[in-house]
C-alpha positions as CSV (number, residue, x, y, z in Angstrom):
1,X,18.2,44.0,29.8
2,X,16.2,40.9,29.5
3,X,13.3,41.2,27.0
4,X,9.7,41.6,28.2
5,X,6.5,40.5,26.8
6,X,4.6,42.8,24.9
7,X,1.2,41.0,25.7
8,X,1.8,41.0,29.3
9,X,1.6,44.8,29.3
10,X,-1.0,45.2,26.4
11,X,-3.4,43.0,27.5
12,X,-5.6,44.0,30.2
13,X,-6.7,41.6,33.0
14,X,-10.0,40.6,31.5
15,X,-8.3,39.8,28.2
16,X,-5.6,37.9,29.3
17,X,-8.4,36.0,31.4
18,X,-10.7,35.5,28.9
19,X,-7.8,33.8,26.1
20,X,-6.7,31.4,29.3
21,X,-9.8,30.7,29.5
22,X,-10.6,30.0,25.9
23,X,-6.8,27.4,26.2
24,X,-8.1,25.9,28.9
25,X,-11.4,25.1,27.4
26,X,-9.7,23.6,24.3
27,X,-7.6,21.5,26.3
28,X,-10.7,19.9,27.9
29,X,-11.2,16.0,27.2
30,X,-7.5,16.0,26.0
31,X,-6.0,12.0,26.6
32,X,-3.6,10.1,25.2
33,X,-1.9,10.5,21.8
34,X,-2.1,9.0,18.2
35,X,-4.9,6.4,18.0
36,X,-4.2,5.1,14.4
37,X,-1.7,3.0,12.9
38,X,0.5,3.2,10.6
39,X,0.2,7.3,10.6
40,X,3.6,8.0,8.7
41,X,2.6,5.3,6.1
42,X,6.0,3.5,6.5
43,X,4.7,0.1,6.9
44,X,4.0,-1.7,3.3
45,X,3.3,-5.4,3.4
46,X,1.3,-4.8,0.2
47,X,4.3,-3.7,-1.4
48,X,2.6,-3.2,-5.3
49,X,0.5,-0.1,-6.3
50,X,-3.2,-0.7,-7.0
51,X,-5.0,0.7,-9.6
52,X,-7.7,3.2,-8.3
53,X,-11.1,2.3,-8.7
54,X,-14.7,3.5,-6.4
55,X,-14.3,0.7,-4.5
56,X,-12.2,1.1,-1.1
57,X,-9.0,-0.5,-2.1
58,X,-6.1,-1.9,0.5
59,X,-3.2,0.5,-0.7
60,X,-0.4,-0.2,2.3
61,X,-1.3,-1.4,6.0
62,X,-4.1,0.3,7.6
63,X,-4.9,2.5,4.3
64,X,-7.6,2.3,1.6
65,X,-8.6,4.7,-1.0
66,X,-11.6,5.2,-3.6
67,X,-12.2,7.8,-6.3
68,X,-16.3,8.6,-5.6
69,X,-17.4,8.7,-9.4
70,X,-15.6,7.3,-12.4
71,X,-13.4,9.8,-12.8
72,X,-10.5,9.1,-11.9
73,X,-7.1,7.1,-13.4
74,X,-3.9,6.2,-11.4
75,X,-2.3,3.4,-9.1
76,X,-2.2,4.8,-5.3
77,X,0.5,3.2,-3.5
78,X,3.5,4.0,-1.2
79,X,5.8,6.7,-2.6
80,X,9.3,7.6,-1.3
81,X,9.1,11.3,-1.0
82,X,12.3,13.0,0.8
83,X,9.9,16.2,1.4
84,X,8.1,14.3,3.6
85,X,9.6,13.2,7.3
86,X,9.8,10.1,7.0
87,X,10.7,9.8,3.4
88,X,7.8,8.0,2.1
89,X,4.2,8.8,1.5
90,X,0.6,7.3,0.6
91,X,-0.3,8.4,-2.8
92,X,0.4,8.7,-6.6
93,X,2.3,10.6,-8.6
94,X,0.2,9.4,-11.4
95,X,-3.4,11.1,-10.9
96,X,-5.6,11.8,-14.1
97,X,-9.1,13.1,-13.8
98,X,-11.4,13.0,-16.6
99,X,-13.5,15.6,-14.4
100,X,-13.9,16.7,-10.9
101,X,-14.0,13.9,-8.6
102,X,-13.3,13.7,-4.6
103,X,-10.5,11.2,-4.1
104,X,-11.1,9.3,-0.4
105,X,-8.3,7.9,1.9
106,X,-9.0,6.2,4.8
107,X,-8.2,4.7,8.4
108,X,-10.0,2.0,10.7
109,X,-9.6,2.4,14.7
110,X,-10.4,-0.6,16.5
111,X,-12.9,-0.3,19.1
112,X,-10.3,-0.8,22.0
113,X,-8.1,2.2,20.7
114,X,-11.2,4.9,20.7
115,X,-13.7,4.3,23.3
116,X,-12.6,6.5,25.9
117,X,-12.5,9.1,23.2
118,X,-16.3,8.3,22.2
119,X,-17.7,6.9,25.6
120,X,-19.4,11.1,26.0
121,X,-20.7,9.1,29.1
122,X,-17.8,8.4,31.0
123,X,-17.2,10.8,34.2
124,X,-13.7,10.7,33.9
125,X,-11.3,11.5,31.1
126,X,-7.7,12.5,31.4
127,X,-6.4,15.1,32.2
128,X,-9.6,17.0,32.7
129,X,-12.7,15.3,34.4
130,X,-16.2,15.3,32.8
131,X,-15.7,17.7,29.9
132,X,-18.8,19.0,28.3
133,X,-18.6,17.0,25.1
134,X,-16.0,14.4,22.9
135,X,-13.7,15.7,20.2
136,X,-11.3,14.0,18.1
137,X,-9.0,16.2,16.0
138,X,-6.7,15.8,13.3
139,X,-3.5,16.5,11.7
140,X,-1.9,15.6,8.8
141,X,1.0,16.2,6.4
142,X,-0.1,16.4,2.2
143,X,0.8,17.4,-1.1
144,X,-1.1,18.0,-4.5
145,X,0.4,19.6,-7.6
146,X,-3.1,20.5,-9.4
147,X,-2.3,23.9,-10.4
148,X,-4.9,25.1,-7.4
149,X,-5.9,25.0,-4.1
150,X,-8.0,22.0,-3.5
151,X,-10.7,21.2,-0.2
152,X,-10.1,18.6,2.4
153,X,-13.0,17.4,4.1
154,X,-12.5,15.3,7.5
155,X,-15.5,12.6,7.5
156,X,-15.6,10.4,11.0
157,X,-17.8,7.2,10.4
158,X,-18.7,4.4,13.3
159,X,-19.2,0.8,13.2
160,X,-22.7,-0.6,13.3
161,X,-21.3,-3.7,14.9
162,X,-18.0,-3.8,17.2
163,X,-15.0,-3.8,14.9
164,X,-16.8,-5.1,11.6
165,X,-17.2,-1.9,10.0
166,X,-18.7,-3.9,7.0
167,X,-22.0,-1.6,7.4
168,X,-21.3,1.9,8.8
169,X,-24.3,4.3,9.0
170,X,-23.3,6.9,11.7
171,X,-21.3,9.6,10.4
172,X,-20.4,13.1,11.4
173,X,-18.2,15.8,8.9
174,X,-16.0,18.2,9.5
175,X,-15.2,21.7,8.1
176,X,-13.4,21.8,4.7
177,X,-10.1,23.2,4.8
178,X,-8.2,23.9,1.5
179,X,-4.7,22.2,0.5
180,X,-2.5,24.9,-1.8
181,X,-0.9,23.4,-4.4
182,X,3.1,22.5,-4.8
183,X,4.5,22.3,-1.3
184,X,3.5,20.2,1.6
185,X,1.6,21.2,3.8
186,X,0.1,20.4,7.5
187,X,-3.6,20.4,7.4
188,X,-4.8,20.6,10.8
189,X,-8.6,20.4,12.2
190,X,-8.6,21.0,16.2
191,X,-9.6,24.3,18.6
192,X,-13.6,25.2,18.8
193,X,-13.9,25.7,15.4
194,X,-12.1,22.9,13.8
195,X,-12.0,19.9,16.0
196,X,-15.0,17.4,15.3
197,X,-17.3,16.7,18.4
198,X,-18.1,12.0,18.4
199,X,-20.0,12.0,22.1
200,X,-22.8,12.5,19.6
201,X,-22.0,9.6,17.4
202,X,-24.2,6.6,17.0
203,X,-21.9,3.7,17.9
204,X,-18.8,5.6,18.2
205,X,-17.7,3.0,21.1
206,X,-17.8,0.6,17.8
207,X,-15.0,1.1,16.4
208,X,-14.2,4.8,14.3
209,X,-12.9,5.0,10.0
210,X,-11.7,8.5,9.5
211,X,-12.0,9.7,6.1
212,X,-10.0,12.3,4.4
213,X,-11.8,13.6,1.0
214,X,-9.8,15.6,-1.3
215,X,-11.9,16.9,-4.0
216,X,-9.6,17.4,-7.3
217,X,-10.4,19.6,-10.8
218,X,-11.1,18.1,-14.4
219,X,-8.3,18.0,-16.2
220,X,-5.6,16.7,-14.7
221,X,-3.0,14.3,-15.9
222,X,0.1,12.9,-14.0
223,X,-0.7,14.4,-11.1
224,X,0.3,14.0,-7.4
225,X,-1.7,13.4,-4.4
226,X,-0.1,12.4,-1.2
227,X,-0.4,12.5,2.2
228,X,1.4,11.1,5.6
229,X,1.9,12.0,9.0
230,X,-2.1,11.5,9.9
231,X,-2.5,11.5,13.7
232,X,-6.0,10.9,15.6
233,X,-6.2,12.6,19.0
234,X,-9.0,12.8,21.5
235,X,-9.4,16.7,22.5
236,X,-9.4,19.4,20.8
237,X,-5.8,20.4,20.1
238,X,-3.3,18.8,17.3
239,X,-0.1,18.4,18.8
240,X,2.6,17.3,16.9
241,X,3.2,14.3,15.1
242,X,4.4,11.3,17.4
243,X,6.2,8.8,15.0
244,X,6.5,5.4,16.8
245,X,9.9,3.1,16.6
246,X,9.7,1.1,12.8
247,X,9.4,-2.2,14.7
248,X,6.5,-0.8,17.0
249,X,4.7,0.0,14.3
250,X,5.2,-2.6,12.0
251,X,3.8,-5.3,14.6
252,X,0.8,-2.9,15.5
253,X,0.1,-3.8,11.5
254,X,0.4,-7.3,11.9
255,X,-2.1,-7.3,14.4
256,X,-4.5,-6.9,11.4
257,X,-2.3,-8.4,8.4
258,X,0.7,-11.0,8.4
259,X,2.4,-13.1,5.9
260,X,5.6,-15.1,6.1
261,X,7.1,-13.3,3.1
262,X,9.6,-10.8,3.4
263,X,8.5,-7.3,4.1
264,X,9.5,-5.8,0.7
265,X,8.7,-8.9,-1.3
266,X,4.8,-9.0,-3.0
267,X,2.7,-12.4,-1.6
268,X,2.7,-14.7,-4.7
269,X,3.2,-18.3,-5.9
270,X,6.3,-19.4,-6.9
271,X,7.6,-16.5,-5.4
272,X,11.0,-18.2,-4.0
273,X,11.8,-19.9,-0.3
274,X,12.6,-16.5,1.5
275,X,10.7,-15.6,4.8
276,X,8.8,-19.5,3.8
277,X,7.6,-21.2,6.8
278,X,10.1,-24.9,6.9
279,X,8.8,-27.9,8.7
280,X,10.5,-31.0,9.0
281,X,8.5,-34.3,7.4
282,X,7.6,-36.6,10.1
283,X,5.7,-39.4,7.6
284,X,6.3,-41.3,5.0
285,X,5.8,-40.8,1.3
286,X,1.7,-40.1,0.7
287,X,0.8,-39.9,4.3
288,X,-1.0,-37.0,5.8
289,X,1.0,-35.1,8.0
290,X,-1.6,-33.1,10.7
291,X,-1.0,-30.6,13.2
292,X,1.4,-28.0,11.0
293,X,1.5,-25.1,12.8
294,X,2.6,-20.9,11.7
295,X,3.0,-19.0,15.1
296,X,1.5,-15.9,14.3
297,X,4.4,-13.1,14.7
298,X,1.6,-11.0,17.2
299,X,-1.8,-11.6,18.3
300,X,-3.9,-10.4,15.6
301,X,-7.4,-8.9,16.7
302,X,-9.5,-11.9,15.2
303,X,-8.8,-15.5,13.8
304,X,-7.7,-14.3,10.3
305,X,-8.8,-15.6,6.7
306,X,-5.5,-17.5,5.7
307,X,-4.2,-17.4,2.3
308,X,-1.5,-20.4,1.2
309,X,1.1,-20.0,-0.9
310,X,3.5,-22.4,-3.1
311,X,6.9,-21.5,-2.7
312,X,8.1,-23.0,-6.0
313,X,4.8,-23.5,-8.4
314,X,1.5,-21.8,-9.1
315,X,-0.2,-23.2,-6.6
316,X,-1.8,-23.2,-3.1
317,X,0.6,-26.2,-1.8
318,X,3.5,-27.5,0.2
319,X,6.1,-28.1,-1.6
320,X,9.1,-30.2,-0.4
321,X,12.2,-28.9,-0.9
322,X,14.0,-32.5,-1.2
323,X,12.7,-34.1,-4.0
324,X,11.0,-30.9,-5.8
325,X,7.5,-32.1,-6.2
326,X,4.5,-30.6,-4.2
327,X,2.6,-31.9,-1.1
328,X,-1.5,-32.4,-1.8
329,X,-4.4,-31.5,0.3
330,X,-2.5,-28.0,2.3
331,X,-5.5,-26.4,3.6
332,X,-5.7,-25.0,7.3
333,X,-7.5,-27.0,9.8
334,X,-10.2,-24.9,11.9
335,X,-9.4,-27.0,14.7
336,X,-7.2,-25.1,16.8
337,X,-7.5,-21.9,14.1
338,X,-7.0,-18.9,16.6
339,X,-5.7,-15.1,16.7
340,X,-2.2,-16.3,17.3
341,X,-1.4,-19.1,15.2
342,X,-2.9,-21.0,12.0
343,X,-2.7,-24.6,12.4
344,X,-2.6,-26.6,9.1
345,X,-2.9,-30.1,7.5
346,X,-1.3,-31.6,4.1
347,X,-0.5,-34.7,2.5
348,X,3.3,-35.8,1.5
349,X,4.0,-36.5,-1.8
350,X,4.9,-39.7,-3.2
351,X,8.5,-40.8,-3.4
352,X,9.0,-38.8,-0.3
353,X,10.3,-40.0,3.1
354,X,10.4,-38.8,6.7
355,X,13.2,-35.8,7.8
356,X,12.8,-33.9,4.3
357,X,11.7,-30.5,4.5
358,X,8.5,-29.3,4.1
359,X,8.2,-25.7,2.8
360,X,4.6,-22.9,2.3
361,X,4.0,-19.5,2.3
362,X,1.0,-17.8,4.2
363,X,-0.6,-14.3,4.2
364,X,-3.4,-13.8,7.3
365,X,-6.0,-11.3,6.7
366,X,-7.7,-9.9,9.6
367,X,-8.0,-6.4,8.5
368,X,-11.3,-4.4,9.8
């Protein structure tokens, strides 16, 4: 005999009414899927660990961290963790605390990726039109081995200007929610009571940083604190994580960071030829040679700050692979600079000669 449903009979009519009702409330203002990048935290072009400090901190594409007070030691980084999906994870396994302190991670959403989310005066969103109010919620997979349950606040801040979030004074919390400790965990903030309302928001349509403040005990020492898996909806429900293809996801990053380096390798100076950008020389020995030109590998959402790098010496210049000896005068020429491709200029070195190559290394830095 098939099974039946035990609410279907136990529920009465204006029961069962009133929890469709409260779904299909929740549901209201849901569109789209993930908004941020880099949510599993498998993308690295950083590569090395950085040393935590309270200033926010690049720790792997799309991810920065601060300790609030001074007191705080470790180096936050990506960690290859099998208990999480996708093997890795943002964090440390390193985490000392000389007393209580609130550890920060955070995201940046460009402005083109949130609006509709934000925009509480649009008439339309999907699936549901004109919803009473904006929500964003959150979901995320983390770890902590302090000995005890810790707090997680959510904190959504907005850009003052679009996509510069140099200056952010808007701000709206959400509700604390407490992380056991030893075993990961999904932390999830959605539903009426959970979900945090941004129609409210000053300059939400800005641009959006989501914060995630984990506030850790005195005491510790070689600790772990990790986290991966983060997905931003719009709406109040958390579905589950949507992990994009590896390639997807790594040129989503490089629309806010490239370099010509290869992905696991750290940007340095005489840091070897692989991944270098090689041009042929078309002048003679001490001539300049203009219009040099690195093809961004995906528009990036600005004309980046661009970093050189000397493939074979401690220094910022060409270096020519024939006769060993650098080029002078590498610097990129803001003619032609764009959000596809960095144009640059340099000077042959002497005892050179036309048809030798030409190799550099370069790192662009558009990140918001």
């Amino acid at each position: 005999m098939p099974q039946q449903r035990t609410d279907a009979t136990s529920q009465t009519g204006s029961a069962y009414k009133a929890g469709l009702d409260a779904t299909t409330a929740a549901l209201a203002g849901i569109w789209g899927k993930r908004r941020n990048v880099n949510g599993q935290c498998r993308i690295n072009q950083l590569v090395a660990a950085v040393a935590i400090s309270t200033s926010w901190q690049y720790a792997l594409d799309m991810w920065e961290f601060r300790m609030a007070t001074s007191a705080a030691s470790g180096s936050f980084g990506q960690i290859a963790d099998a208990n999480f999906p996708g093997g890795v994870a943002l964090g440390t396994s390193g985490l000392g605390t000389t007393g209580a302190v609130a550890i920060g991670l955070r995201t940046k959403i460009e402005s083109a990726n949130c609006r509709d989310i934000v925009n509480g005066a649009a008439p339309f969103k999907y699936p549901v039109s004109a919803p009473a109010n904006s929500y964003v919620s959150i979901s995320c997979l983390a770890y902590q081995d302090s000995g005890a349950a810790v707090a997680v606040t959510p904190k959504i801040l907005s850009a003052d200007a679009q996509d510069n979030f140099s200056s952010m004074t808007g701000s709206v919390a959400g509700n604390a929610i407490n992380l056991s400790s030893g075993a990961v965990t999904r932390l999830v903030w959605e539903g009426a009571a959970n979900a945090i309302r941004v129609d409210n928001l000053p300059n939400g349509v800005n641009g959006l940083c989501v914060e995630l403040d984990f506030g850790m005990p005195a005491g510790l020492s070689a600790r772990s604190l990790r986290i991966a898996d983060v997905q931003i909806e719009g709406g109040q429900v958390a579905s589950d994580f949507a992990p994009a293809h590896i390639g997807d996801e790594l040129e989503r990053c490089q629309r806010y960071y490239a370099k010509t380096f290869p992905l696991a390798a750290s940007s340095a100076q005489n840091a070897g030829t692989a991944g270098a950008l090689v041009l042929t020389q078309g002048v003679g020995a001490s001539a300049a040679q203009k219009g040099n030109l690195w093809t961004l590998p995906v528009r990036m959402i600005k004309a980046p700050t661009v970093t050189l790098f000397n493939p074979s010496a401690g220094n910022a210049q060409a270096r020519n692979l024939d006769t060993g000896t650098d080029c002078s005068g590498s610097a990129v020429d803001a003619v032609g600079a764009s959000e596809w491709a960095v144009p640059f200029n340099l000077t042959c070195p002497s005892g050179s000669s036309a048809g030798q190559r030409l190799a550099l290394h370069l790192v662009a830095d558009a990140r918001l």
